[in-house]
N, CA, C and O atoms as a GROMACS GRO file, in nm:
protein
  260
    1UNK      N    1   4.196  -3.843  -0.194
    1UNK     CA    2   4.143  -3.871  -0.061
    1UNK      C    3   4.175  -3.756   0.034
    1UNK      O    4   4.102  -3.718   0.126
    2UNK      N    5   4.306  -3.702  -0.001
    2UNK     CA    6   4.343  -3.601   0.058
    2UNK      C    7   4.311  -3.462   0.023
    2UNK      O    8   4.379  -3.375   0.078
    3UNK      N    9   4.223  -3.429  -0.055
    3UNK     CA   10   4.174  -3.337  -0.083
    3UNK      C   11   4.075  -3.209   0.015
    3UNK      O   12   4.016  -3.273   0.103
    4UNK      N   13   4.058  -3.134   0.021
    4UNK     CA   14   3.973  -3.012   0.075
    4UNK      C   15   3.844  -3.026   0.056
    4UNK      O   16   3.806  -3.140   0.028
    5UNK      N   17   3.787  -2.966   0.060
    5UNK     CA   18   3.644  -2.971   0.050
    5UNK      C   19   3.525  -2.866   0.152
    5UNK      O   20   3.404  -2.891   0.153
    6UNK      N   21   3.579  -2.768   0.219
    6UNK     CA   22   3.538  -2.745   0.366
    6UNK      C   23   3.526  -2.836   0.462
    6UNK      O   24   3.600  -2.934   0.474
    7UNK      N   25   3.397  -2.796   0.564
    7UNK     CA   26   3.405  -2.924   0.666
    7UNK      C   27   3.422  -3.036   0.658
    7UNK      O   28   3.490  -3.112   0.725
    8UNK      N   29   3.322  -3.059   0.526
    8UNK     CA   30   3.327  -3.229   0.551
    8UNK      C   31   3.476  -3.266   0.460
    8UNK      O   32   3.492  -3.386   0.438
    9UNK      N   33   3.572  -3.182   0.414
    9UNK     CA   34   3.648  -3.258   0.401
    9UNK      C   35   3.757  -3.234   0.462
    9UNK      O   36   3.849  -3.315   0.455
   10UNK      N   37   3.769  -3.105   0.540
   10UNK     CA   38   3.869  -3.140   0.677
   10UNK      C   39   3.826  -3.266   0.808
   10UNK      O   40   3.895  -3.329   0.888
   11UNK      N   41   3.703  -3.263   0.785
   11UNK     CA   42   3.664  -3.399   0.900
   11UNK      C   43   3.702  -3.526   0.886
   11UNK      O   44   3.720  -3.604   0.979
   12UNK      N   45   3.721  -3.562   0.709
   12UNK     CA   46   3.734  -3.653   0.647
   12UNK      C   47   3.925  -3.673   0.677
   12UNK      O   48   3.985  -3.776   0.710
   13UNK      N   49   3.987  -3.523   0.649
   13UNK     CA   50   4.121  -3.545   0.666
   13UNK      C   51   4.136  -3.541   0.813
   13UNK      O   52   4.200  -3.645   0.827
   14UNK      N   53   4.122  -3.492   0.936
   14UNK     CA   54   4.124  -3.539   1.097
   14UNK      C   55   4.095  -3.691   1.106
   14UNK      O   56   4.182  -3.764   1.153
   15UNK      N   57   3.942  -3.756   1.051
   15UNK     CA   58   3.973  -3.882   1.048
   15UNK      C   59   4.056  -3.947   1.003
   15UNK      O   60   4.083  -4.044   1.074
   16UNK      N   61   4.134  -3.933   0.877
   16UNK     CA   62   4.235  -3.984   0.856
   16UNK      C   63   4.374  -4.007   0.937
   16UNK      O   64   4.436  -4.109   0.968
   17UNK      N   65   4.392  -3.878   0.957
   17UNK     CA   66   4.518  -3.862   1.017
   17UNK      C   67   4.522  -3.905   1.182
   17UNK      O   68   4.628  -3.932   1.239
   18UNK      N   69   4.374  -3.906   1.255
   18UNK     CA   70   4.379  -3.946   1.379
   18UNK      C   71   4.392  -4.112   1.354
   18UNK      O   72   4.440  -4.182   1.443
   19UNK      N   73   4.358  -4.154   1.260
   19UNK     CA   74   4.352  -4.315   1.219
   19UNK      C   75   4.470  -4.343   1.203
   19UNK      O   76   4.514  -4.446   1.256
   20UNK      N   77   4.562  -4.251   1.119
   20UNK     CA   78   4.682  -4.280   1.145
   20UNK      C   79   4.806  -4.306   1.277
   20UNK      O   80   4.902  -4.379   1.299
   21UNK      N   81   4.746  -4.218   1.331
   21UNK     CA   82   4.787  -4.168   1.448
   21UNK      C   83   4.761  -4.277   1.557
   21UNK      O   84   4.830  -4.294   1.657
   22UNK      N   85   4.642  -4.355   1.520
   22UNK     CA   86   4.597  -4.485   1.605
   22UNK      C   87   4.643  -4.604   1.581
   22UNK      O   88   4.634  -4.677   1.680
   23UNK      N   89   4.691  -4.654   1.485
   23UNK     CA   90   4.727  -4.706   1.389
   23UNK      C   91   4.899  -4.712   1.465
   23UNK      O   92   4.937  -4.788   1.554
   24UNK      N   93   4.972  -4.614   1.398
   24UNK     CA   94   5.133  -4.595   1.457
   24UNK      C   95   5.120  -4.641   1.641
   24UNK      O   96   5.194  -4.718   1.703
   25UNK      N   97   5.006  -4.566   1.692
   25UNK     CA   98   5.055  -4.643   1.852
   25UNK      C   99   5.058  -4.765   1.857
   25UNK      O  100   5.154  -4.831   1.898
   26UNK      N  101   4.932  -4.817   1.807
   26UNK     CA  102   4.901  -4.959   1.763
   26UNK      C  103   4.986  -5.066   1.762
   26UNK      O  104   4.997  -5.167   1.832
   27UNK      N  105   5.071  -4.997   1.620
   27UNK     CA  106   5.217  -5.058   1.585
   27UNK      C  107   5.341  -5.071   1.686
   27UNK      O  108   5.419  -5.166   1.696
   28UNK      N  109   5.340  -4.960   1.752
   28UNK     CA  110   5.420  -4.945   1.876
   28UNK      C  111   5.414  -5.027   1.954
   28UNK      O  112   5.506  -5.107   1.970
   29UNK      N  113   5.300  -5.030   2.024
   29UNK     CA  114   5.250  -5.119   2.136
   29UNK      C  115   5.326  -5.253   2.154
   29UNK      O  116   5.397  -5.308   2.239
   30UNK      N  117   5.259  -5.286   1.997
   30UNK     CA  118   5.321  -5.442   1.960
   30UNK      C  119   5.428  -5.475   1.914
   30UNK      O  120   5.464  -5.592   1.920
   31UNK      N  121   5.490  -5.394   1.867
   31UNK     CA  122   5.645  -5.385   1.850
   31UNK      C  123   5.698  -5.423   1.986
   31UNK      O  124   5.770  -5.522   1.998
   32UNK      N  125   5.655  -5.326   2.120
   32UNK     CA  126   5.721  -5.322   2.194
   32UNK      C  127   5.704  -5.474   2.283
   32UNK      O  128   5.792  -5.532   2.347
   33UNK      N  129   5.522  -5.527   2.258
   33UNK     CA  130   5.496  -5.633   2.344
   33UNK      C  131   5.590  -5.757   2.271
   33UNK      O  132   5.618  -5.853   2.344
   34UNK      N  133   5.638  -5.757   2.132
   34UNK     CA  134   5.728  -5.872   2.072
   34UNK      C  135   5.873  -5.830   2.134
   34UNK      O  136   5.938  -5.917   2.192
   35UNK      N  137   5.925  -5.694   2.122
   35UNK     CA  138   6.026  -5.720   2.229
   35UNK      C  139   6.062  -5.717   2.351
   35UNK      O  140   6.171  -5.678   2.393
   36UNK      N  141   5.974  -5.756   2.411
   36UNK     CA  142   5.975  -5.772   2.553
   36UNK      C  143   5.937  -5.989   2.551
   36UNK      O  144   5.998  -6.083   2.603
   37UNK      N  145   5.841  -5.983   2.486
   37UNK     CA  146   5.852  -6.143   2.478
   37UNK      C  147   5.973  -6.170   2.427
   37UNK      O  148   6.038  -6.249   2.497
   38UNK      N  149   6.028  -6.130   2.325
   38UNK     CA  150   6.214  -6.171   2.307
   38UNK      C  151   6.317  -6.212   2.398
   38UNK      O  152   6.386  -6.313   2.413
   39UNK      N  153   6.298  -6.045   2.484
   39UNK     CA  154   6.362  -6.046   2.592
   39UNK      C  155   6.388  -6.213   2.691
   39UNK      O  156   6.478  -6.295   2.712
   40UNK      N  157   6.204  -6.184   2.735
   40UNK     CA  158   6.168  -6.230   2.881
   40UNK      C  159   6.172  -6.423   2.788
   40UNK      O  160   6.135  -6.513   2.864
   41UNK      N  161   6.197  -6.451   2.700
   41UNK     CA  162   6.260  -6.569   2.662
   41UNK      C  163   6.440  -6.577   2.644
   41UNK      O  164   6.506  -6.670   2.690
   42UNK      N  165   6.484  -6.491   2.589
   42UNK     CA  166   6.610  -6.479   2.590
   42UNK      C  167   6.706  -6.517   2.773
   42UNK      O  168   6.799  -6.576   2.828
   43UNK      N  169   6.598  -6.432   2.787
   43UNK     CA  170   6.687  -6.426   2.962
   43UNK      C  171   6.626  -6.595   3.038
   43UNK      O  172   6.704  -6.651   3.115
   44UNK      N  173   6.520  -6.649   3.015
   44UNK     CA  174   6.443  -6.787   3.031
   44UNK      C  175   6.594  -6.886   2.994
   44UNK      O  176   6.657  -6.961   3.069
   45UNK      N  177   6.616  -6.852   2.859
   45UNK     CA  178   6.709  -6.996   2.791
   45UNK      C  179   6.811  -6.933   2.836
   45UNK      O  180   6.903  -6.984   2.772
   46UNK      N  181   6.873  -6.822   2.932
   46UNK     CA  182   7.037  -6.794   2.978
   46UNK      C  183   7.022  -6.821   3.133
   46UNK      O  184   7.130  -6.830   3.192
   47UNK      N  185   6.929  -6.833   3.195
   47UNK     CA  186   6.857  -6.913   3.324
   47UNK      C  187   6.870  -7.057   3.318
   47UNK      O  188   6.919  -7.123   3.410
   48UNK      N  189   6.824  -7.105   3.206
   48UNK     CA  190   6.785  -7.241   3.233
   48UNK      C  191   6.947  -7.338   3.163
   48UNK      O  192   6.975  -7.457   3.182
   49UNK      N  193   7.038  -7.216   3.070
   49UNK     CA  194   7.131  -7.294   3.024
   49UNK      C  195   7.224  -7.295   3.125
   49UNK      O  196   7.305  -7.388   3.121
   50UNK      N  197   7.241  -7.163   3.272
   50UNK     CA  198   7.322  -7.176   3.337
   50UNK      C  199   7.271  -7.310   3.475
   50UNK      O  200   7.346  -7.368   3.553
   51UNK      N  201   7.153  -7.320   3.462
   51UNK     CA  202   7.128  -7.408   3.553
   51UNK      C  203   7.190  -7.588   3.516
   51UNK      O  204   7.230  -7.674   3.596
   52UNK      N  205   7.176  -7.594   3.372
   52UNK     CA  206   7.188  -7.722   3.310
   52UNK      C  207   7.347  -7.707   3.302
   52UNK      O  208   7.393  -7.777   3.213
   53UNK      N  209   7.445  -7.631   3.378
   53UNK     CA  210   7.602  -7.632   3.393
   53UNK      C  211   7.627  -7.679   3.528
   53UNK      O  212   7.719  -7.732   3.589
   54UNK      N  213   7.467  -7.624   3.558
   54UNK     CA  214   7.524  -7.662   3.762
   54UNK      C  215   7.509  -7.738   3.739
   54UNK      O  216   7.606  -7.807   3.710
   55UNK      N  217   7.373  -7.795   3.732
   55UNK     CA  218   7.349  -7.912   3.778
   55UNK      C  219   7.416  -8.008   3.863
   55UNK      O  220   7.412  -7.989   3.985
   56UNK      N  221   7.461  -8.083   3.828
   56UNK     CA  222   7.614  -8.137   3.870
   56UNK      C  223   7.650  -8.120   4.040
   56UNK      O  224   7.639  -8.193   4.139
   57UNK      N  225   7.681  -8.030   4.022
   57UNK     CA  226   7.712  -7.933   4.140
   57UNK      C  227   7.601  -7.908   4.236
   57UNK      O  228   7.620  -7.896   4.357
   58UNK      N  229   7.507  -7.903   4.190
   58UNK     CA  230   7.363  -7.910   4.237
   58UNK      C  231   7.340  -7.977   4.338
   58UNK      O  232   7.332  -7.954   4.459
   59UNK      N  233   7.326  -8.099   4.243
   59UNK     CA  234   7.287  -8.255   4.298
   59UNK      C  235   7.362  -8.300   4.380
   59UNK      O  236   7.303  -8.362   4.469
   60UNK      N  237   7.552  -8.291   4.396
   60UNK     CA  238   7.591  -8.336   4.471
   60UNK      C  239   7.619  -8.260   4.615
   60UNK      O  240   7.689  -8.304   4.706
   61UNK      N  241   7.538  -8.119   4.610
   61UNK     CA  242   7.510  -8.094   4.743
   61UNK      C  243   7.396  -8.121   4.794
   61UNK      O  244   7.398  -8.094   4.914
   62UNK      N  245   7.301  -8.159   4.762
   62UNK     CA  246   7.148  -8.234   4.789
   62UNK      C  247   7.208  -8.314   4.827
   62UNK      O  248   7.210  -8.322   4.950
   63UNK      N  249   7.297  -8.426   4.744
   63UNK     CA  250   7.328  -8.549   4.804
   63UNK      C  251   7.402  -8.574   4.944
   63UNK      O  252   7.399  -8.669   5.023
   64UNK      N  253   7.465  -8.460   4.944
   64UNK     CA  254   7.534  -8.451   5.064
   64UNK      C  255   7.460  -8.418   5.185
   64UNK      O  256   7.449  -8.506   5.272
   65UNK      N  257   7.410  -8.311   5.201
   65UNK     CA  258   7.275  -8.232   5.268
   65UNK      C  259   7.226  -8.391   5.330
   65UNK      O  260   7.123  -8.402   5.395
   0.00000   0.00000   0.00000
């Protein structure tokens, strides 16, 4: 596939390698959009576990208020 050929088979290898090349950002992208959803849940359940400590504490200044 990787072979020579003149033009048409350096055109053949640029398509390849730009495909590759599209391909790896591709991969990137979404690599990066899964760790960022990781994240932006990780930090969600260390939000919502410190809230479920107040609580407590919460409520009995509402109640007071």
């Amino acid at each position: 596939m990787l072979e020579g050929g003149g033009e048409k088979g350096g055109l053949h290898l640029l398509k390849y390698l730009a495909s590759l090349a599209l391909q790896g950002l591709i991969s990137q992208y979404e690599h990066e959009q899964a760790r960022d959803a990781y994240y932006e849940k990780w930090i969600l359940s260390v939000h919502l576990e410190l809230l479920q400590q107040y609580k407590p504490y919460i409520d009995v200044k509402l109640k007071v208020c």
